[in-house]
C-alpha positions in Angstrom: 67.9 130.3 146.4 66.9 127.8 149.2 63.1 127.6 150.8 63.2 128.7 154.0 60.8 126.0 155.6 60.9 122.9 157.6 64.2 120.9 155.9 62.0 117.2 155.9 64.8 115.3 154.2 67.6 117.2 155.7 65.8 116.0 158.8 64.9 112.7 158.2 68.6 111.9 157.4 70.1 112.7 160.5 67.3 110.9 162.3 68.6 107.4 159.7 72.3 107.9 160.7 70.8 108.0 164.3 69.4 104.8 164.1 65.4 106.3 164.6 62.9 108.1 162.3 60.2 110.4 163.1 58.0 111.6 160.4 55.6 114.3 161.2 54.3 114.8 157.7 50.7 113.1 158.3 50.1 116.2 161.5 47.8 118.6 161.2 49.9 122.4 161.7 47.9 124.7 163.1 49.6 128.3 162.6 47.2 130.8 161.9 48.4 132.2 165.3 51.2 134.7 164.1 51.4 136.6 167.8 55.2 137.5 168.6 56.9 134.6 170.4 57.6 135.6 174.2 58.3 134.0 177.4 54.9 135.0 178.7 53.2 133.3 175.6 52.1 129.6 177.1 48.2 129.1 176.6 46.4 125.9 178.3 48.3 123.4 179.5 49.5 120.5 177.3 47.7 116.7 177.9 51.2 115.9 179.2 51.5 118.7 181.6 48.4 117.7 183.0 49.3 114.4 183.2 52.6 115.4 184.9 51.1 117.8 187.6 48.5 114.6 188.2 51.3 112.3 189.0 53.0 114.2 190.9 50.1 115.3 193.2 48.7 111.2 193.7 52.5 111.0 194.4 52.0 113.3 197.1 48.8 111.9 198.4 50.0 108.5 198.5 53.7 109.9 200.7 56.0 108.7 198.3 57.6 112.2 198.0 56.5 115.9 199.0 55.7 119.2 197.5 59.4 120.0 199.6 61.2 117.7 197.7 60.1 118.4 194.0 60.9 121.6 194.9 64.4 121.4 196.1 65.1 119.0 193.1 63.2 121.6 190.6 66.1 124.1 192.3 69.3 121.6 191.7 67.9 120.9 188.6 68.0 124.7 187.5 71.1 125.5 188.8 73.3 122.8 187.3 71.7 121.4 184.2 71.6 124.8 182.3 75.0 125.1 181.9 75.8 121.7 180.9 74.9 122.4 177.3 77.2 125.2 177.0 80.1 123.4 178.6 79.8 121.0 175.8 80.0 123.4 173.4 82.8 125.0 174.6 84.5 121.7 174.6 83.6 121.1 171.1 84.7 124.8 169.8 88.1 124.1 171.3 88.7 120.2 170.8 88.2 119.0 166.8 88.2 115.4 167.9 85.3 115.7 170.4 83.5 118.1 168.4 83.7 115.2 165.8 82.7 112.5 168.4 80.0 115.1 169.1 78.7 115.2 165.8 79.0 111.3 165.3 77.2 110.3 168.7 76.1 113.0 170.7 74.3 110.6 173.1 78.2 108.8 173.7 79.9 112.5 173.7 78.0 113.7 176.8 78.7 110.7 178.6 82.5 111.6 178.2 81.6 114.5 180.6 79.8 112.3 182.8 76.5 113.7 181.2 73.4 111.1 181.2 70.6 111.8 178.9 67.3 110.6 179.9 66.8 109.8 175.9 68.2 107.6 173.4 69.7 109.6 170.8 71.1 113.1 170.4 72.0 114.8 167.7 73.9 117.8 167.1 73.8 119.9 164.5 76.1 122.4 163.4 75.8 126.1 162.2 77.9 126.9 159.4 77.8 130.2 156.8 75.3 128.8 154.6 73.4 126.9 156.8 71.3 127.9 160.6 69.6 125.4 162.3 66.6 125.6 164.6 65.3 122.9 166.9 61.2 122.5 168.1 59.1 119.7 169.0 55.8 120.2 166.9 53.6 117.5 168.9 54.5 118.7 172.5 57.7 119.5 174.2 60.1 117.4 173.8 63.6 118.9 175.0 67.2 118.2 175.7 66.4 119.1 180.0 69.7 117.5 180.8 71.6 119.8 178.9 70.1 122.7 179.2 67.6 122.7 181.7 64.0 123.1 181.8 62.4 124.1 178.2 61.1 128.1 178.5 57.6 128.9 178.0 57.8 129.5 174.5 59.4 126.5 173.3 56.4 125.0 175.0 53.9 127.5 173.0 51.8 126.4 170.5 52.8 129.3 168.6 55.8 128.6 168.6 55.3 124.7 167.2 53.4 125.6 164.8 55.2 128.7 163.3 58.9 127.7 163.4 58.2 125.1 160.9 56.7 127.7 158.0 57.9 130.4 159.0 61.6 130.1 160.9 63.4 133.1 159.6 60.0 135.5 160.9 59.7 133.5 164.1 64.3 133.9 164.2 63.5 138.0 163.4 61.3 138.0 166.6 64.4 136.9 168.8 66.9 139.8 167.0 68.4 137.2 164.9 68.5 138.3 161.0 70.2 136.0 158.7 71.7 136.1 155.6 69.0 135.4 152.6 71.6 133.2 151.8 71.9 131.0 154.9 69.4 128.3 154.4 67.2 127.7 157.6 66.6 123.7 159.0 64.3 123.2 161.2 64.6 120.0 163.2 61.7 118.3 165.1 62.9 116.7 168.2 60.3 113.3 169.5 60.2 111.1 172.5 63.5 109.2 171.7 65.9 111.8 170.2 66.5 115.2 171.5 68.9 117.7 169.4 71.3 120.1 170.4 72.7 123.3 168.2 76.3 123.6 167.7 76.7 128.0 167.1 79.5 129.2 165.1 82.1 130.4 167.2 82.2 134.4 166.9 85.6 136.1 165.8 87.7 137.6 168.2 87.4 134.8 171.2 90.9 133.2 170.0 92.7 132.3 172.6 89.3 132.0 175.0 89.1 129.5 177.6 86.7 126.7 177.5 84.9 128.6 180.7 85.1 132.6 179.1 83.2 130.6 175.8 81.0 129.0 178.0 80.0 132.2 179.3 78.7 133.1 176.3 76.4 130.1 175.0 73.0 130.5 176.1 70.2 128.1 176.2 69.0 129.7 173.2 72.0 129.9 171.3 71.8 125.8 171.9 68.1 126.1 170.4 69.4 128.0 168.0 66.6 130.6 167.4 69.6 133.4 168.7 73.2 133.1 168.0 76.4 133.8 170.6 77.6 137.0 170.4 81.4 138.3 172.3 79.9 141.2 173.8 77.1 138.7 175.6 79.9 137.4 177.5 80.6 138.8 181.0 
């Protein structure tokens, strides 16, 4: 039986057919934090948050932009980028040759649908019966935004970071999602140049579904993987 932990080699070779590797192994993991993951769980703020809300504010002082216009930008960006990663799934569940140019270059696949990724790789990886895959970002919060919008508060969590990796299929239990103990768990840490993206397995009974009605149904989470689409979630 497979080791439910952080899949380091599975990992690292998807990071060498990218083109980049990350290795994570000389960080310190704190996770003696075992809280239940929620939306509400965000402690301090991170050094780059800081940094961020710094910038923005000199910014600010200095008249290059206003408070007005982050905040109309922070509303365009919510409303259109959330649903970008779910109409590339949709895409993929009902074309095999993009779902393959997908899988090959997901960086050239979401430029197809005029999609531009503020990163230089990403890479998707796909559920199948034996295997579930989970994305974090153990050093901060590194995140696919122009997919699916901005990252929730417990992505961001330190809890989360540090838990995911040791313990997926507890931290997976905490968002109603049970697997198999045959499915084999890979957790895959995202960094500064290479984001990831989930691919679900498409649920029985949506044969015949448009690309929109499956859309419907793929939630940011489903993309993160830590919850998996179900037909009833669509409306």
């Amino acid at each position: 039986m497979s080791e439910y932990k952080y899949d380091y080699y599975a990992d690292k070779k998807l990071k060498e057919r990218a083109g980049r590797t990350h290795d994570h192994g000389d960080h310190d993991h704190d996770h003696d934090d075992h809280a239940p993951i929620n939306e509400h769980d965000d402690g301090p703020p991170s050094e780059f948050e800081i940094m961020s809300r710094a910038m923005q504010e000199l910014l600010e002082e200095k008249g290059v932009i206003t408070a007005e216009q982050v905040r109309r930008r922070m509303e365009v960006f919510e409303e259109d980028f959330p649903y970008r990663g779910s109409k590339l799934v949709a895409r993929a569940w009902t074309d095999p040759a993009f779902r393959q140019r997908l899988l090959d270059d997901g960086k050239a696949a979401c430029a197809e649908m005029g999609i531009d990724l503020e990163v230089d790789r990403l890479i998707a990886v796909e559920n199948t019966p034996d295997v579930h895959n989970v994305i974090v970002c153990t050093l901060c919060s590194c995140y696919p935004r122009a997919l699916l919008g901005m990252p929730p508060t417990w992505y961001k969590s330190r809890n989360y970071r540090s838990r995911v990796v040791f313990e997926p299929r507890a931290v997976l239990k905490e968002f109603g999602t049970v697997l198999p103990e045959s499915v084999t768990v890979r957790v895959h840490d995202s960094n500064a140049d290479m984001r990831y993206v989930v691919i679900p397995m498409r649920p029985e009974g949506t044969e015949g579904w448009s690309d929109e009605q499956l859309a419907d149904m793929l939630t940011r989470d489903t993309l993160v993987g830590v919850t998996i689409p179900r037909v009833n979630a669509a409306s």
